[in-house]
C-alpha positions in Angstrom: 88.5 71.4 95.3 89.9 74.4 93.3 91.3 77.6 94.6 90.8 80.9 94.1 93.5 83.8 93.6 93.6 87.6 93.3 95.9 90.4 94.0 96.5 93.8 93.8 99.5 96.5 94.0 99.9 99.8 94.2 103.2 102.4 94.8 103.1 104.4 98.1 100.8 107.6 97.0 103.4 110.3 95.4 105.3 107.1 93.0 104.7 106.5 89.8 103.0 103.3 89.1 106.3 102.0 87.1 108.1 103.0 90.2 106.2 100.3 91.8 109.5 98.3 93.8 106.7 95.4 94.3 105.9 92.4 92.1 103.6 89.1 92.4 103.5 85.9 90.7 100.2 83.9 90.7 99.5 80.0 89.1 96.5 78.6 89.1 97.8 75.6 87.3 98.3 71.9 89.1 99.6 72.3 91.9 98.5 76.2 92.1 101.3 78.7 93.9 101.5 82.5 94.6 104.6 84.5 95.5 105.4 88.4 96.2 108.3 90.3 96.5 109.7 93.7 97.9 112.6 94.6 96.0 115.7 97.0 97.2 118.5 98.0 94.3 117.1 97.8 91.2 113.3 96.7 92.9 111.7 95.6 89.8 114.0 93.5 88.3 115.4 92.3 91.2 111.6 91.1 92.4 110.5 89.6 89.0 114.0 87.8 89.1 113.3 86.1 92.7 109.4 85.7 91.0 110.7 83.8 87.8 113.2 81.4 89.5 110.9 80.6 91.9 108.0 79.8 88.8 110.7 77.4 87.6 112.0 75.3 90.9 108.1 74.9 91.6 107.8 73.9 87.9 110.5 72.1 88.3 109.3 69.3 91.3 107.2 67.0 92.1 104.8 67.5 94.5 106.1 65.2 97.1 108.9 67.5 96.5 107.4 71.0 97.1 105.5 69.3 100.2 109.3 68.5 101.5 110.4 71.9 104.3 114.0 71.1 103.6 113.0 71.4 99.6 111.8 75.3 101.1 115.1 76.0 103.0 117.2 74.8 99.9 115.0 77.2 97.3 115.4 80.5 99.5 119.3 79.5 99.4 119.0 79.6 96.0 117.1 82.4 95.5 119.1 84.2 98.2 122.8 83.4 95.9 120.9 84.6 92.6 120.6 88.0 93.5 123.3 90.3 92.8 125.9 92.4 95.1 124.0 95.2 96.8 120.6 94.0 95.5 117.9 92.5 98.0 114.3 91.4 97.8 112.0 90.0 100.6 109.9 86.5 99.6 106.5 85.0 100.5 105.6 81.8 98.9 102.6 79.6 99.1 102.4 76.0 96.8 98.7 74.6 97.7 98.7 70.4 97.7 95.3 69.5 97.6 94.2 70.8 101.1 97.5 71.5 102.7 99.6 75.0 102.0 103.1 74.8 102.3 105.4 77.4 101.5 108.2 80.1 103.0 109.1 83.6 103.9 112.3 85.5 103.9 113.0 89.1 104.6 109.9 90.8 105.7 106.8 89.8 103.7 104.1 87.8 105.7 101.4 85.7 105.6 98.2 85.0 107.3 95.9 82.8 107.8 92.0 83.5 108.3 89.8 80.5 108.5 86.3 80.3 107.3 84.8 80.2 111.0 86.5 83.9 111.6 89.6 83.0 113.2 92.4 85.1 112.8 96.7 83.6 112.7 99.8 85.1 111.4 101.7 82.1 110.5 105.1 84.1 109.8 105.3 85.3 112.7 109.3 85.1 114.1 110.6 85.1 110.6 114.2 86.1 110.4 114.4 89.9 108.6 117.3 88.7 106.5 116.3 89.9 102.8 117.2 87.7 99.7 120.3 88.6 98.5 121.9 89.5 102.0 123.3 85.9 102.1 122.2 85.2 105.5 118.2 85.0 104.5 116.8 81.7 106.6 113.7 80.1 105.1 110.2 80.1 107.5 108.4 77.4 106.9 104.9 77.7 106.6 102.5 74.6 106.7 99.2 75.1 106.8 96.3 72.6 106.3 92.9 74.1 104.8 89.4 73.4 104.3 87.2 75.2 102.2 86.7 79.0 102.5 89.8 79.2 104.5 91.8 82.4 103.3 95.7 83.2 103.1 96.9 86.5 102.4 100.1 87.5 101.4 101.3 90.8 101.9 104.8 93.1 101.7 105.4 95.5 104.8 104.4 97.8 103.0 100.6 96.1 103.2 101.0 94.5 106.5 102.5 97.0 108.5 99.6 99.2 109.1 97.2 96.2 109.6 96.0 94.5 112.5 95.1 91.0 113.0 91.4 92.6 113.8 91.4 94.6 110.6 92.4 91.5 108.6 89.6 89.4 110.0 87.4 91.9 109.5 88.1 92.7 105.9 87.9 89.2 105.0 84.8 88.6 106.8 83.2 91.7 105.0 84.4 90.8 101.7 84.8 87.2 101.1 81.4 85.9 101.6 80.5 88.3 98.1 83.4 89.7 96.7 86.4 87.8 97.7 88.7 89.4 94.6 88.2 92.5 96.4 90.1 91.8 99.7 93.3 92.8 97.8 92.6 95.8 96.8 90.5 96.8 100.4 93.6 95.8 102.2 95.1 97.9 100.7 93.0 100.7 100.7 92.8 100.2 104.9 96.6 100.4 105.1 97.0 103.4 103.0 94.2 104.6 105.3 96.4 104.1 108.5 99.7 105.2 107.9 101.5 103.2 105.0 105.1 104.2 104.3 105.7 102.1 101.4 104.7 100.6 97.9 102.1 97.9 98.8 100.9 94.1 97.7 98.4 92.1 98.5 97.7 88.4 97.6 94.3 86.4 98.6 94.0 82.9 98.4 91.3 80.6 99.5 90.1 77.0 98.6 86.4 75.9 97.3 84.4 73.2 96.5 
């Protein structure tokens, strides 16, 4: 099995592009692992902080590790303390481990969860809307086995917020049998479309043989 990752980004229309309070993080190294971030402060450097100490706990562990939810809950504590007064971020994070996705939200990023056969989840559903650097973010724990062609997607509010479960399943059914870097960028393109009011990221992730 291998997985494939793509993403795209862009700043609500009027922003400059390095105005952009976004950032994403993607591996493809073993074990693979993506993360975004919606940064409030000083956005950037407050998201690429949250981005590079995550890069280094997963680094960092073993896999049994990563695979642990209580390793999760400990990491967004951490990531929650680094951030500085008045600064916030929210945090999606996947790890995949071989055919099983584990990972975390905080704050109000999501992820979802199409599988090859059509069906549509939002696994982050209920997540506590405490941002990183609040000091009261809780860690979601997502878990999710996979089998090949099953899709996650990550996405800031920014993304999500003006997308339906129906227009997610449908985007990915459209794209991903030919052109599965382009769900990114036409998730995007659909939310910006329907009414987005912020800066917006998008990450796709799906295992294949």
């Amino acid at each position: 099995m291998r997985v494939e990752c793509f993403a795209a980004s862009r700043p609500l229309q009027g922003r400059a592009e390095k105005d952009n309070e976004d950032a994403f993080l993607i591996s493809l190294e073993d074990p693979p692992f993506a993360a975004l971030c919606d940064g409030v402060g000083h956005p950037q450097r407050v998201a690429r902080k949250v981005l590079q100490s995550f890069q280094k706990l997963c680094r960092a562990s073993t896999q049994h590790h990563i695979a642990d939810p209580s390793a999760w809950t400990s990491w967004v504590r951490t990531l929650d303390s680094g951030i500085e007064k008045d600064y916030f971020a929210t945090f999606a994070g996947v790890v995949i481990l071989d055919t099983l996705a584990v990972g975390a939200s905080a704050g109000n990023s999501r992820v979802f969860f199409v599988s090859s056969a059509g069906d549509c989840r939002h696994l982050t559903q209920g997540a506590d809307r405490n941002a990183l650097g609040s000091g009261k973010a809780v860690a979601f724990p997502i878990r999710q086995p996979l089998e090949p062609g099953d899709t996650l997607l990550l996405l800031t509010d920014g993304a999500w917020a003006p997308l339906s479960l129906d227009f997610i399943k449908q985007i990915v059914s459209t794209e991903a049998p030919r052109r599965f870097f382009d769900i990114p960028k036409a998730c995007l393109e659909v939310a910006a479309r329907n009414g987005c009011t912020d800066d917006m990221t998008t990450i796709a992730l799906r295992l294949v043989r």
